[in-house]
C-alpha positions as CSV (number, residue, x, y, z in Angstrom):
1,X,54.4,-14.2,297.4
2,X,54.7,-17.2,299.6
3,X,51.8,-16.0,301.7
4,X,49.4,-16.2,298.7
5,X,50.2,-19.5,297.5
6,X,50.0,-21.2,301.1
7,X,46.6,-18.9,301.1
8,X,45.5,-20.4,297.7
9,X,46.7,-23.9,298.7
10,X,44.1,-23.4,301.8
11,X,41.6,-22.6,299.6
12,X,42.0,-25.4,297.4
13,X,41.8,-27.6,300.2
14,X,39.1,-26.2,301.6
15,X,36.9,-26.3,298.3
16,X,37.9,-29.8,297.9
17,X,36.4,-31.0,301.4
18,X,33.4,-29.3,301.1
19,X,32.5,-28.7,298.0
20,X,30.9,-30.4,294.8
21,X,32.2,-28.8,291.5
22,X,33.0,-29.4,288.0
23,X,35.6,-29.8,285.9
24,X,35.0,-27.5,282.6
25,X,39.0,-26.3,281.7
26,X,40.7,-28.6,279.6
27,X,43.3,-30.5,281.0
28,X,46.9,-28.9,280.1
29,X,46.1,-24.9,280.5
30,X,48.2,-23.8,283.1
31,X,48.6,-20.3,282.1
32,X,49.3,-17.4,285.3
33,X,46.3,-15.5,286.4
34,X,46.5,-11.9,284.4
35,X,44.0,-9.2,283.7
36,X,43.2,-10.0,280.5
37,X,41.7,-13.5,281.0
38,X,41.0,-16.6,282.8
39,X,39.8,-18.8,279.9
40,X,41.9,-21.5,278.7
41,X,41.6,-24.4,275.9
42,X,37.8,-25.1,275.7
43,X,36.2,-26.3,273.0
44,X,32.7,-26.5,272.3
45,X,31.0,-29.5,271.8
46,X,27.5,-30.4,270.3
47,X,26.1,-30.6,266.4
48,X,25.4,-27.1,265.7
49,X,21.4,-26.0,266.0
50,X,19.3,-28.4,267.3
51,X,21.1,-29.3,270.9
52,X,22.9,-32.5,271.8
53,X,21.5,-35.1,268.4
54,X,22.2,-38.6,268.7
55,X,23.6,-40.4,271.7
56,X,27.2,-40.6,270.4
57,X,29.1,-41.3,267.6
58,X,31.9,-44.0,267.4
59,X,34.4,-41.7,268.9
60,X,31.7,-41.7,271.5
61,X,31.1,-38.2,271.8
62,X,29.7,-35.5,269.6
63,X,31.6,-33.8,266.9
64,X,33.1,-30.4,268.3
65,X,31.7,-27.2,266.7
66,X,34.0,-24.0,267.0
67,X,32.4,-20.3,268.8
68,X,36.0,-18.8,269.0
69,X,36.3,-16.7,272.3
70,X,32.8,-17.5,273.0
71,X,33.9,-21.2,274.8
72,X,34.4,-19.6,278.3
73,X,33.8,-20.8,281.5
74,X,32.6,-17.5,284.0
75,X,34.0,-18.7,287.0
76,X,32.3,-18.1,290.6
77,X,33.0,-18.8,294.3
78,X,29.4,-18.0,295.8
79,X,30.2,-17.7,300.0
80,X,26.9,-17.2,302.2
81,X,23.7,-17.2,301.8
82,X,22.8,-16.1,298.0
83,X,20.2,-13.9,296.5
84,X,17.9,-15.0,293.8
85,X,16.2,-12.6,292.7
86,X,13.8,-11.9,289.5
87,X,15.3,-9.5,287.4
88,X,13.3,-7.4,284.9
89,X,14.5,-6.5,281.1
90,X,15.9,-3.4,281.8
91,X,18.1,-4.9,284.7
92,X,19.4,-7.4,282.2
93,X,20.0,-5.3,279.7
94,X,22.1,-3.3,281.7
95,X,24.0,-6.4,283.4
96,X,24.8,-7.5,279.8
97,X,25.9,-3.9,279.0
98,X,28.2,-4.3,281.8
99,X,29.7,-7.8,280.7
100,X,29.7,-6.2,277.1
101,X,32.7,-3.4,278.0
102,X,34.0,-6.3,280.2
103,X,34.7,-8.6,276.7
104,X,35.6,-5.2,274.6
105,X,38.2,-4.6,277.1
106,X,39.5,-8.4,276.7
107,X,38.7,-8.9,280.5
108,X,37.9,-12.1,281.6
109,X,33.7,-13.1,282.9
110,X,35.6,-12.9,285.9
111,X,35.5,-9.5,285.9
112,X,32.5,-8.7,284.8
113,X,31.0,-11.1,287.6
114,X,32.6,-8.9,289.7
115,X,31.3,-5.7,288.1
116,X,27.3,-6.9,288.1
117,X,27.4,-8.4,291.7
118,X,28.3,-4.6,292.6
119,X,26.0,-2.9,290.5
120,X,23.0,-5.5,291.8
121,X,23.8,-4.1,295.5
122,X,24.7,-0.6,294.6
123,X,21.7,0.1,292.4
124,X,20.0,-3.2,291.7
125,X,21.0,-2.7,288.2
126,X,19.1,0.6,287.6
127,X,20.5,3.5,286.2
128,X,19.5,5.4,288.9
129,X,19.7,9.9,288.6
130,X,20.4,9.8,292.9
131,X,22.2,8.0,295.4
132,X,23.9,8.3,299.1
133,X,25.0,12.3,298.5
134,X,25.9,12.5,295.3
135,X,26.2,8.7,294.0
136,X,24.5,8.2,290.2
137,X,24.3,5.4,288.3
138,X,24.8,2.0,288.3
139,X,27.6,1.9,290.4
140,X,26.5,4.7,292.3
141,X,29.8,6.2,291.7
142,X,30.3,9.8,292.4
143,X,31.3,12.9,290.7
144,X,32.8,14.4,293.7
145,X,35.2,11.8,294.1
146,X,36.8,11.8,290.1
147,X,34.3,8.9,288.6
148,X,33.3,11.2,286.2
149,X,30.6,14.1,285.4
150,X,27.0,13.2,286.4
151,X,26.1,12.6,282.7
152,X,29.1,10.6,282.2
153,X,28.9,8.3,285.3
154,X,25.0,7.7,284.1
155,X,26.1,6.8,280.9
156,X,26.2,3.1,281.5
157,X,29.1,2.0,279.0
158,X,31.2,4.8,280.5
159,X,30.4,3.8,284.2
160,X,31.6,0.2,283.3
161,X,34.9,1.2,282.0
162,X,35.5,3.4,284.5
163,X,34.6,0.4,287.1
164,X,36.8,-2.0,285.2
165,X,40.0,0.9,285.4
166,X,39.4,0.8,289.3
167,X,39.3,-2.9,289.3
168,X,41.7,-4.1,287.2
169,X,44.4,-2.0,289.9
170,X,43.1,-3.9,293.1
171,X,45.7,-6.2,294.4
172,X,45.0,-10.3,293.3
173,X,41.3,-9.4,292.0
174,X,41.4,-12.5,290.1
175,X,41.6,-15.1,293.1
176,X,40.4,-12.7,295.6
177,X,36.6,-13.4,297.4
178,X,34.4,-11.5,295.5
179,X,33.3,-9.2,297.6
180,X,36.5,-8.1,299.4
181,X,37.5,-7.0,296.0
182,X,34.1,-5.3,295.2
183,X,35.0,-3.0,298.6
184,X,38.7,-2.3,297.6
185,X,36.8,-0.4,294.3
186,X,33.9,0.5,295.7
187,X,34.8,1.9,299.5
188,X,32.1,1.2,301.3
189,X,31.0,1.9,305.1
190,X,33.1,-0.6,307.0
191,X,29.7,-2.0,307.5
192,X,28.6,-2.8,304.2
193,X,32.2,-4.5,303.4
194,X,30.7,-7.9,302.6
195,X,27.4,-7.1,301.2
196,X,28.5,-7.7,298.2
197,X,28.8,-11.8,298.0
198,X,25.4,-12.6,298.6
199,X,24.9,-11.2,294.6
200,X,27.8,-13.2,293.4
201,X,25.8,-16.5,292.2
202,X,23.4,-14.1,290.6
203,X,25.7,-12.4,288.9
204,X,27.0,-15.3,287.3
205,X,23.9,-16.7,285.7
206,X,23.3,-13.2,284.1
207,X,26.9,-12.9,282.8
208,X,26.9,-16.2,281.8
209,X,24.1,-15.5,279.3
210,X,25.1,-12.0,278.4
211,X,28.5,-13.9,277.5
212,X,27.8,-16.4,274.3
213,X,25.9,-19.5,274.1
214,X,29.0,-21.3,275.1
215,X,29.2,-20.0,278.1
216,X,29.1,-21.7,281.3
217,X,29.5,-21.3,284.8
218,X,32.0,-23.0,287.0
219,X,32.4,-22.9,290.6
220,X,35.7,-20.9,291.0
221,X,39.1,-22.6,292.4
222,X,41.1,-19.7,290.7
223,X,42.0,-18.2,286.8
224,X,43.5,-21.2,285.9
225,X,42.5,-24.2,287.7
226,X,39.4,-26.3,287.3
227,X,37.5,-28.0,290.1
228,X,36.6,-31.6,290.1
229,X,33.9,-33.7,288.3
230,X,31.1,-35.1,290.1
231,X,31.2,-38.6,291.0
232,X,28.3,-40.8,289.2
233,X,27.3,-43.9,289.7
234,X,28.7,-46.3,287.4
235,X,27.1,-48.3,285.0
236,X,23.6,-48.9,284.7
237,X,23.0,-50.8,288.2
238,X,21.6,-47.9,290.1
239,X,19.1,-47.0,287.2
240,X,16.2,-48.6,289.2
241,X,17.2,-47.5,292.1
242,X,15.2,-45.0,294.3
243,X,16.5,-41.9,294.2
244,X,18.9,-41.2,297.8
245,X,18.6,-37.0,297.1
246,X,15.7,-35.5,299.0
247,X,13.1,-34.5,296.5
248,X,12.6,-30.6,295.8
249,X,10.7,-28.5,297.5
250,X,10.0,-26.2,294.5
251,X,7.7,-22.9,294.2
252,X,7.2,-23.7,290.7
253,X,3.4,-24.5,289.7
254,X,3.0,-27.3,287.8
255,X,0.4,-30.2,286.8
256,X,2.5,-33.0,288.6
257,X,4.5,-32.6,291.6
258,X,8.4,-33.3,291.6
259,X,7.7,-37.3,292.3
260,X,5.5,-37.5,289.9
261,X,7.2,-36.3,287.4
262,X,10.2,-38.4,288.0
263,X,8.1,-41.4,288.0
264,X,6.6,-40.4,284.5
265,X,10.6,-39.4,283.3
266,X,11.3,-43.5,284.4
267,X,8.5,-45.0,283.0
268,X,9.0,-42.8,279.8
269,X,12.5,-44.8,279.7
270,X,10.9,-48.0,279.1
271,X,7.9,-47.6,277.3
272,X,10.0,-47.2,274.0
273,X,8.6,-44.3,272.8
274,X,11.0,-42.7,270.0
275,X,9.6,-39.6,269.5
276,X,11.3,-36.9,271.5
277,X,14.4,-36.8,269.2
278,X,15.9,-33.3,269.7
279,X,13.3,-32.3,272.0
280,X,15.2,-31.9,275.4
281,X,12.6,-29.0,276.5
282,X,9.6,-30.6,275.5
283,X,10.6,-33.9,277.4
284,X,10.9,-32.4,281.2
285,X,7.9,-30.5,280.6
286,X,5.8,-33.2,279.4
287,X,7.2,-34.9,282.3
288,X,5.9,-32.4,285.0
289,X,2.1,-32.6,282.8
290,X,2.6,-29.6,280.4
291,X,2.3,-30.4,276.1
292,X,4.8,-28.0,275.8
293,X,7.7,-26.3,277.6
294,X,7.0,-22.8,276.5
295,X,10.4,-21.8,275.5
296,X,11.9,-22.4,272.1
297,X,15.2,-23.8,273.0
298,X,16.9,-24.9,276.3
299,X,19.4,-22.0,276.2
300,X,15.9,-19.5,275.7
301,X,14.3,-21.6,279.0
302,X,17.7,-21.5,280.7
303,X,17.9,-17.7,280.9
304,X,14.5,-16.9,281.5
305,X,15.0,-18.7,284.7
306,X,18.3,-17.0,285.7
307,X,16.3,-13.5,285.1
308,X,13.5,-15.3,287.1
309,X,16.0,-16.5,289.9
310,X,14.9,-20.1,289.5
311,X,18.1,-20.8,288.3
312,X,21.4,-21.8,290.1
313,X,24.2,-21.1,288.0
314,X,27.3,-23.4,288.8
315,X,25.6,-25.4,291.6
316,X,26.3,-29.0,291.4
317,X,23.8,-30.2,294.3
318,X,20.5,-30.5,292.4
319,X,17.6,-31.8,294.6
320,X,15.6,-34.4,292.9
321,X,13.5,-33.1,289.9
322,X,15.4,-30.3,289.1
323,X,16.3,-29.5,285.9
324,X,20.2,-29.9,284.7
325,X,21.4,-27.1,282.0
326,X,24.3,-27.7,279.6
327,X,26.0,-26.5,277.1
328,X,26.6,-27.7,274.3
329,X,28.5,-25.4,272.0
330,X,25.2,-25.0,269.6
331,X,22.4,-22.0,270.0
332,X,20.0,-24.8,271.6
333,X,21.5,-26.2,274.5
334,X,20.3,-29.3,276.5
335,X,18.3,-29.8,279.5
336,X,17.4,-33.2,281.4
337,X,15.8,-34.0,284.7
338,X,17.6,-34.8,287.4
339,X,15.9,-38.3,289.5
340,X,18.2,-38.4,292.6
341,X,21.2,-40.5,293.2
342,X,23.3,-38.9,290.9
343,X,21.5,-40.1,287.9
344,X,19.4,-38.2,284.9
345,X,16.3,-38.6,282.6
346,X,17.5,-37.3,279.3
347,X,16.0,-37.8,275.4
348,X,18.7,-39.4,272.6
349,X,21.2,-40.5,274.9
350,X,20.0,-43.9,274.4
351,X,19.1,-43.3,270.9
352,X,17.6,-40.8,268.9
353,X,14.2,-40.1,270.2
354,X,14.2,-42.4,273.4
355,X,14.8,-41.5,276.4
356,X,17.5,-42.6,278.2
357,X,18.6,-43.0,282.6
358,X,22.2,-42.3,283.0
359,X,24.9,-41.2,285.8
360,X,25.7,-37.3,285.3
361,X,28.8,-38.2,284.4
362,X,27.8,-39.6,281.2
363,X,26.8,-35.9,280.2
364,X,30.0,-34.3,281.2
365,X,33.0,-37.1,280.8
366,X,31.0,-39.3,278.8
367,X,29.2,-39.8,275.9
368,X,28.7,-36.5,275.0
369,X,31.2,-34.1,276.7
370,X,28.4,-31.5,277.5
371,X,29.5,-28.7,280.2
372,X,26.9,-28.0,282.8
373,X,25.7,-24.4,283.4
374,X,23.5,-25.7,287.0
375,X,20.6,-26.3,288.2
376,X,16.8,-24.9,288.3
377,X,13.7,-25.5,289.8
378,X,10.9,-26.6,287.1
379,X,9.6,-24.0,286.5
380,X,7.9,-23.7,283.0
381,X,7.2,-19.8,282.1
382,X,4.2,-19.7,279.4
383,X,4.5,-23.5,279.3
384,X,0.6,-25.4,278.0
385,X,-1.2,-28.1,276.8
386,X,-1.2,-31.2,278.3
387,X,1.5,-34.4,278.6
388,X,1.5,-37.6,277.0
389,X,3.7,-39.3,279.6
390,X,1.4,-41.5,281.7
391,X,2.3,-41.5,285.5
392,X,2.6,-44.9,286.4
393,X,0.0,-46.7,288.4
394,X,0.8,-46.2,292.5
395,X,2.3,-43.2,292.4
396,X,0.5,-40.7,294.1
């Protein structure tokens, strides 16, 4: 027992030197790390449909709305280089089947993080009839070895359960890297031991929208602990400021490139313009030329780009004209653009319809208590039309 908590202290202090991440548990929960779950006291915020609505309210945040069990954060500690990869309907499908069984079961997105980064490198998430000798299925599990019958072990509702009975009996799964526990149910090669974590960011974006709208991802410190918030810049000094992040170098194709676009987002700030009231999405893609963003709601644009792998779940070092994703406890979501220097473009957060420059702290500690799912690059699937934003003059 001493052992692991001098371990987990090393980790925390590890995490805390090199790492930028978020705080999205509620301050108080200090519940053990169990099998059942490593969600605490969240509660959704936002105003029900139609994402964030007006900058604040005299409490100064929005009023809460209640999902139940659907306010979870899926927590990830991503280590090495990370795939992104674009996954197809039928992959999804069958990574939400397996975070499905993992919320029957009353397991935590822990879990089922766990359960899709090991099906993405056993079968990339395809049922598959053939394997290494006699490996089927998502998990590639085999008959020989007690996982099931062939046709039960394709079957994938059955494979999951039986993953999640192997799991659930490896030793401190919960606080464990990722892919050392993924070898202790899986028993690879020797080789093949830590092939598993480059899948684990991946993994989180897809169980993150398999989950519940109110579902976010958090890089992980452990069940029960939360990591730290990002540090803004204070006040409205910096606003004018050029932007200290390195621009994006995105594969996205757009109508404006990543400068210009931030220089539209700015010059949109003050040209007070009042129309863009509850239209997050629209607002970055008019800002990178487009009339419209192509998806319906921020949530919808959010998880086409995590089955694209344009999205980084959990990431909390955006490069300038990405776009930020949060939550906010309503089917619609919010999405802003980030400018550099730890400050964001957002509609209504300086009144409905106008479009407002704040530190990224104002979204998660401040005025409206949003909890961010990460970054993507601006990419705009079935986006058209053209902008209204000008580019001002200069900017190339």
């Amino acid at each position: 027992m001493r052992k692991i908590a001098l371990g987990f202290l090393a980790l925390l202090l590890a995490m805390a030197g090199g790492l930028s991440v978020i705080v999205l548990i509620a301050a108080g929960h200090a519940s053990a790390a169990n099998t059942t779950t490593c969600t605490g006291g969240i509660t959704p915020v936002g105003d029900g449909a139609q994402g964030p609505g007006s900058a604040a309210d005299a409490s100064g945040a929005d009023s809460p709305s209640t999902q139940g069990n659907q306010a979870v954060v899926v927590p990830m500690n991503p280590q090495g280089p990370q795939e992104s990869p674009k996954w197809s309907d039928q992959q999804t499908r069958n990574a939400a089947t397996i975070t499905n069984v993992a919320r029957t079961r009353n397991l935590s997105p822990r879990a089922a993080v766990i359960a899709v980064a090991t099906a993405m490198q056993e079968s990339t998430l395809e049922n598959l009839n053939h394997g290494d000798r006699d490996s089927l299925g998502l998990f590639q599990q085999r008959p020989s070895q007690g996982w099931g019958t062939a046709a039960q072990i394709t079957d994938p509702v059955y494979a999951s359960n039986q993953y999640y009975d192997a799991l659930v009996k490896v030793r401190d799964w919960q606080t464990r890297p990722l892919t050392d526990v993924a070898a202790d149910v899986q028993a690879p090669d020797a080789r093949y031991r830590t092939a598993y974590a480059k899948w684990e960011q991946s993994a989180g974006g897809l169980v993150s929208t398999s989950w519940g709208t109110a579902a976010v991802t958090s890089v992980y410190t452990g069940c029960d602990t939360a990591a730290a918030t990002n540090t803004g810049t204070a006040g409205g000094a910096a606003i004018g400021a050029a932007a200290a992040d390195a621009v994006g170098t995105f594969t996205a194709h757009n109508p404006r490139t990543p400068t210009q676009a931030i220089a539209a987002a700015r010059a949109a700030s003050t040209s007070g313009r009042s129309d863009f009231h509850r239209m997050c999405d629209n607002f970055v893609a008019q800002s990178y030329g487009w009339g419209s963003s192509g998806s319906e709601t921020a949530n919808v644009h959010w998880q086409r780009l995590v089955a694209s792998g344009d999205a980084h779940p959990g990431d909390n070092t955006p490069p300038a004209g990405a776009l930020l994703f949060y939550d906010t406890g309503s089917n619609a979501g919010h999405v802003a653009l980030y400018l550099g220097n730890d400050m964001v473009a957002s509609n209504d957060i300086a009144g409905d319809g106008l479009i407002g420059i704040r530190p990224r702290t104002d979204f998660t500690n401040g005025t409206w208590h949003l909890r961010y799912r990460g970054w993507a690059q601006p990419a705009f699937p079935s986006a058209a039309g053209s902008t209204s934003l000008p580019i001002p003059q200069g900017v190339a």
